[in-house]
C-alpha positions as a Markdown table, in Angstrom:
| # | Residue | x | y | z |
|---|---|---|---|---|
| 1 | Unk | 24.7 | -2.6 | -8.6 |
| 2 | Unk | 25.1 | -5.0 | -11.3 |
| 3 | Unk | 20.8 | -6.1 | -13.0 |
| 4 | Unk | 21.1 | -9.5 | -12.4 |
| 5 | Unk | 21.8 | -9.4 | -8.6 |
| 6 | Unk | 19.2 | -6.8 | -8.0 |
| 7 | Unk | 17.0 | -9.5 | -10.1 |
| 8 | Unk | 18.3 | -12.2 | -7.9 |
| 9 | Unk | 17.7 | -9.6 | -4.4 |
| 10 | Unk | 13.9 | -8.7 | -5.9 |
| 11 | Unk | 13.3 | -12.6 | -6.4 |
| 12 | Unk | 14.6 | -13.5 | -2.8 |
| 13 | Unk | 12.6 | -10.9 | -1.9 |
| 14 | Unk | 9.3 | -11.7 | -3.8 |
| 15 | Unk | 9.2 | -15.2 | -2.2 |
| 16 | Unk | 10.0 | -14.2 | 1.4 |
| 17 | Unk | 7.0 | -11.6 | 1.0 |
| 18 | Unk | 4.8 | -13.9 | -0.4 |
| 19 | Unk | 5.6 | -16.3 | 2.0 |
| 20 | Unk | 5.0 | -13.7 | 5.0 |
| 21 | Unk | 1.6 | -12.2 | 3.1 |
| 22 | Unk | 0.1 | -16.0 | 3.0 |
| 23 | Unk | 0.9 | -16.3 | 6.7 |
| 24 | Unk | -0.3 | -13.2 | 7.8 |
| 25 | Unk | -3.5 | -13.7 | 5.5 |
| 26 | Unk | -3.0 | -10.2 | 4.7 |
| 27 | Unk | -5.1 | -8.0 | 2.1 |
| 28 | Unk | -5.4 | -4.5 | 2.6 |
| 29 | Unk | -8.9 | -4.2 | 2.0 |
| 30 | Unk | -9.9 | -6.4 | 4.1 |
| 31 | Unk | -7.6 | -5.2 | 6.4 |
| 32 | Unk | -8.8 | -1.8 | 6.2 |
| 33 | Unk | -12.8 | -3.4 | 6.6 |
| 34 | Unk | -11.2 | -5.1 | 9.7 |
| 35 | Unk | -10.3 | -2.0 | 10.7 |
| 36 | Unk | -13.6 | 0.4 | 10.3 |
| 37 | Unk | -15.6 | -2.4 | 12.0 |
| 38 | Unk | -13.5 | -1.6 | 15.4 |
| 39 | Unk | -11.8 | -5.8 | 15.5 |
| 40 | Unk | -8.7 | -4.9 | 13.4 |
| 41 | Unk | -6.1 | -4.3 | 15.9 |
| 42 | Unk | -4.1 | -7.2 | 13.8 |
| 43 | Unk | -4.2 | -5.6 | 11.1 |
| 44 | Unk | -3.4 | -2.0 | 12.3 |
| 45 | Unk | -0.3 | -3.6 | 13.7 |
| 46 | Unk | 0.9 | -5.1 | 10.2 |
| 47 | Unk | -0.1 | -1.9 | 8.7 |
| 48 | Unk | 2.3 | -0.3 | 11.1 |
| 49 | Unk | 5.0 | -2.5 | 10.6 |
| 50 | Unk | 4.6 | -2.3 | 6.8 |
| 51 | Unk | 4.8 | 1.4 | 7.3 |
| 52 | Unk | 7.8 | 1.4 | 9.3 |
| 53 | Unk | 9.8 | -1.4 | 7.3 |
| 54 | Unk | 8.9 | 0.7 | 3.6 |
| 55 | Unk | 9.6 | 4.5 | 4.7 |
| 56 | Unk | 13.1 | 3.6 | 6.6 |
| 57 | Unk | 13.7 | 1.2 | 3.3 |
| 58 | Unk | 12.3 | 4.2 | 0.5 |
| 59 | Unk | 14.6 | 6.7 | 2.3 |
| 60 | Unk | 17.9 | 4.8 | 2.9 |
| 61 | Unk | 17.6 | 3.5 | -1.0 |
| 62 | Unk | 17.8 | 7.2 | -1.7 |
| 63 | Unk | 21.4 | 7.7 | -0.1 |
| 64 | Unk | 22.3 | 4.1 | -2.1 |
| 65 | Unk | 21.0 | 5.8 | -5.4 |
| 66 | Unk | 18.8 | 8.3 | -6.0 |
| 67 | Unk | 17.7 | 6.1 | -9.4 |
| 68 | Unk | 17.3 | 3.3 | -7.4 |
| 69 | Unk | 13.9 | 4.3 | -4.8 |
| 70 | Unk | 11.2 | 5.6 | -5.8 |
| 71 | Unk | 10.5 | 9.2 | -6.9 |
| 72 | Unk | 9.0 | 11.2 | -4.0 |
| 73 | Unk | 5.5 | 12.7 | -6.2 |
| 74 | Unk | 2.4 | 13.5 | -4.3 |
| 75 | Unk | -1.2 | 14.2 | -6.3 |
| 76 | Unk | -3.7 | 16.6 | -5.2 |
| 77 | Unk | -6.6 | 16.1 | -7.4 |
| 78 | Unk | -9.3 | 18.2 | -6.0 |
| 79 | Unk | -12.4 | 16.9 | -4.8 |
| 80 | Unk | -16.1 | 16.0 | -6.9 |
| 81 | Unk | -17.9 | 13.9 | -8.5 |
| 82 | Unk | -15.3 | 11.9 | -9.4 |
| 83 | Unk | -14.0 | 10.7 | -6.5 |
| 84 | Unk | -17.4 | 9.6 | -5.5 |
| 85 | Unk | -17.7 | 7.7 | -8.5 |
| 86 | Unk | -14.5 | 5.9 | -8.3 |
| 87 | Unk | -15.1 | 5.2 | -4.7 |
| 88 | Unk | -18.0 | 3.5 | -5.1 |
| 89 | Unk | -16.4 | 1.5 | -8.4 |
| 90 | Unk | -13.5 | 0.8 | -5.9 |
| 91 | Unk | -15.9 | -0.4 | -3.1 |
| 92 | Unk | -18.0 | -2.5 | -5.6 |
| 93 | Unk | -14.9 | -4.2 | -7.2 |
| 94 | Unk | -13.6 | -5.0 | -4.0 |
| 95 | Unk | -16.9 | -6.1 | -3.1 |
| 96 | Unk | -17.3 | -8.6 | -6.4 |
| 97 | Unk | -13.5 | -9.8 | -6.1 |
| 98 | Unk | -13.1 | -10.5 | -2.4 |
| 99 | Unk | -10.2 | -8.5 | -1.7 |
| 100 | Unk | -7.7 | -6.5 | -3.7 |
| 101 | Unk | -4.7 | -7.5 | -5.8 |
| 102 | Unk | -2.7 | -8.6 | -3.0 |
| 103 | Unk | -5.6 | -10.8 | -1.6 |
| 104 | Unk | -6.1 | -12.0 | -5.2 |
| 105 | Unk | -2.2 | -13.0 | -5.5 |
| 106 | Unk | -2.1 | -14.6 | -1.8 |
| 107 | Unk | -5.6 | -16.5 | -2.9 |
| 108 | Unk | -4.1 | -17.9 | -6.3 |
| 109 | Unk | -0.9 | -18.9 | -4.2 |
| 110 | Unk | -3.1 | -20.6 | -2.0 |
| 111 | Unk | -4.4 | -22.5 | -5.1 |
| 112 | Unk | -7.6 | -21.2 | -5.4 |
| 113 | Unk | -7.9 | -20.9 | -9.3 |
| 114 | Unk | -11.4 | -18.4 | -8.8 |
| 115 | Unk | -9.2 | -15.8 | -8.9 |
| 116 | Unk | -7.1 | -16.1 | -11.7 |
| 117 | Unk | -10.7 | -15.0 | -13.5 |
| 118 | Unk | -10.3 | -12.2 | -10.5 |
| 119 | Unk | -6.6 | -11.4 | -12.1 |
| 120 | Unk | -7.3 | -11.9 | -15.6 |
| 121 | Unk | -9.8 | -9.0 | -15.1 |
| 122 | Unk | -7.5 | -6.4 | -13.1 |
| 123 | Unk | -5.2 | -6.3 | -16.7 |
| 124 | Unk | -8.1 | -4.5 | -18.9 |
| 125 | Unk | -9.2 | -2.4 | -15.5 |
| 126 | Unk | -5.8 | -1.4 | -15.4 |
| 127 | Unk | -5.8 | -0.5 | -19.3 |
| 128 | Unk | -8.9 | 1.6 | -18.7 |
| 129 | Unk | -7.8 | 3.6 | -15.8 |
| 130 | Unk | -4.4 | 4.2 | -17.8 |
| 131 | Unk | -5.6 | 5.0 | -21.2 |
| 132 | Unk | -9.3 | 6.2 | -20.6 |
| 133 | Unk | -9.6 | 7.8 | -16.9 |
| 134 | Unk | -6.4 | 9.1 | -15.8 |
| 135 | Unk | -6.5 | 11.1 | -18.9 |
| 136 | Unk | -9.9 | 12.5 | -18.2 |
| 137 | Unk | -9.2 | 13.1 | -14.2 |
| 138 | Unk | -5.8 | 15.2 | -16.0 |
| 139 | Unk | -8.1 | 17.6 | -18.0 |
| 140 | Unk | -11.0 | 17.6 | -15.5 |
| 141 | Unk | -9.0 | 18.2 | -12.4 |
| 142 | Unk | -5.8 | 20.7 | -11.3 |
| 143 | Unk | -3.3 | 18.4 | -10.7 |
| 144 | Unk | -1.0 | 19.4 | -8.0 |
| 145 | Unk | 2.2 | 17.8 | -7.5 |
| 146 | Unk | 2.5 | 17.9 | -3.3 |
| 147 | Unk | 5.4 | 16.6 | -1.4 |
| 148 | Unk | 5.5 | 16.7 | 2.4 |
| 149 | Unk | 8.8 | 18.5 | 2.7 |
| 150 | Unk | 7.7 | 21.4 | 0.8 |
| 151 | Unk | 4.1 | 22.0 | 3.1 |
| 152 | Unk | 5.8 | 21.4 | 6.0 |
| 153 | Unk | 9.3 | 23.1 | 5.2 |
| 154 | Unk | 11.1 | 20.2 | 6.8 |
| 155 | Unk | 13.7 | 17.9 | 4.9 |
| 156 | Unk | 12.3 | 14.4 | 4.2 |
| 157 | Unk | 14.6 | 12.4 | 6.6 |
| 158 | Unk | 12.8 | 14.6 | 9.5 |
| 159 | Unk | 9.3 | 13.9 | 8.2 |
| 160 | Unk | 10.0 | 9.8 | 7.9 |
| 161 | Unk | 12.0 | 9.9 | 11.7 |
| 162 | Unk | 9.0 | 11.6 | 13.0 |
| 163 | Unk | 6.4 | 9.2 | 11.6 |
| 164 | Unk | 8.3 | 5.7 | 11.9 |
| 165 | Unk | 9.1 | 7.0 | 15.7 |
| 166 | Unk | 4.9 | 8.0 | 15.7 |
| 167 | Unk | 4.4 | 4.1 | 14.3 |
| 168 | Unk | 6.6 | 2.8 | 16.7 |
| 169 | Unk | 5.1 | 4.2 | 19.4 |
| 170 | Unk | 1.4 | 3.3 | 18.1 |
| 171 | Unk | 3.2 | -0.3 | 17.9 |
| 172 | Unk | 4.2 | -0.1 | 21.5 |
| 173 | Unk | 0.9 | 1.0 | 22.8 |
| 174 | Unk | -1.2 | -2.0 | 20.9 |
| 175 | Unk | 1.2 | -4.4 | 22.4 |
| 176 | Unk | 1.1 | -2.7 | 25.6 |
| 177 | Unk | -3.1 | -2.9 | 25.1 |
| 178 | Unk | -3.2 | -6.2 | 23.8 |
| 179 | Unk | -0.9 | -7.8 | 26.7 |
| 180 | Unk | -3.2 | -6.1 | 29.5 |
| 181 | Unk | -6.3 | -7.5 | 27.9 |
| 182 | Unk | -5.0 | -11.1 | 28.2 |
| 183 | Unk | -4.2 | -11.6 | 31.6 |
């Protein structure tokens, strides 16, 4: 496929998921806050549909060209101290920015310019977990590459079926859920 039309495809694509995101109001952390306080059932949905839409996408692009999806790598970094800490940095920053960087994106294409101080900050977080902590967790942790087909000993098409067909059904039961609770 020729650069300038996948250019051309991402950009079509870029604005119709903008345009969805700013609809949907949708950030994942809130999303997931939504969610752990027991009144997220919008969200899950979303989350599900997400889900289903990516993995069928990720493993037909595959079959198109195995350069074109992405690689299939899985970390296992172990468990400590670390994790802890960069939970509670993750918490905190979501805490002090609102959201995360989808939130921040759908906020600035909303127009509120707050968050371009919010985005203007991700760039040197991003350099410091690149540069500074990645390399630490690397010589601090066993880093395991994982992939589902090789725990589980099933091919990846089996693995995606089974889970988009698992979503699905989730779908169909919050429908089911939600249309009983409103009549």
């Amino acid at each position: 496929m020729p650069y300038p039309l996948l250019i051309l495809i991402g950009f079509i694509f870029g604005i119709g998921f903008g345009f969805c995101v700013q609809r949907a109001g949708l950030c994942f952390a809130h999303g997931l806050g939504e969610i752990y306080l027991g009144k997220g059932k919008r969200i899950i949905r979303l989350f599900l549909i997400i889900f289903v839409i990516t993995s069928i996408g990720f493993l037909l692009s595959g079959y198109f060209s195995s350069s074109m999806g992405l690689k299939p790598i899985g970390q296992l970094r172990g468990y400590g101290f670390y994790n802890l800490l960069s939970g509670v940095l993750f918490g905190a920053g979501i805490a002090l920015t609102g959201g995360c960087i989808l939130g921040t994106l759908r906020q600035i294409g909303e127009g509120n310019t707050t968050f371009l101080i919010v985005l203007a900050s991700f760039i040197p977080g991003m350099a410091l977990v690149i540069y500074w902590l990645n390399p630490m967790l690397e010589s601090g942790y066993h880093v395991q590459k994982t992939l589902l087909p090789g725990v589980t000993g099933f091919s990846a098409p089996y693995i995606t079926l089974t889970l988009v067909v698992a979503a699905l059904i989730g779908l169909t039961f919050l429908r089911r859920r939600r249309r009983s609770c409103s009549t």
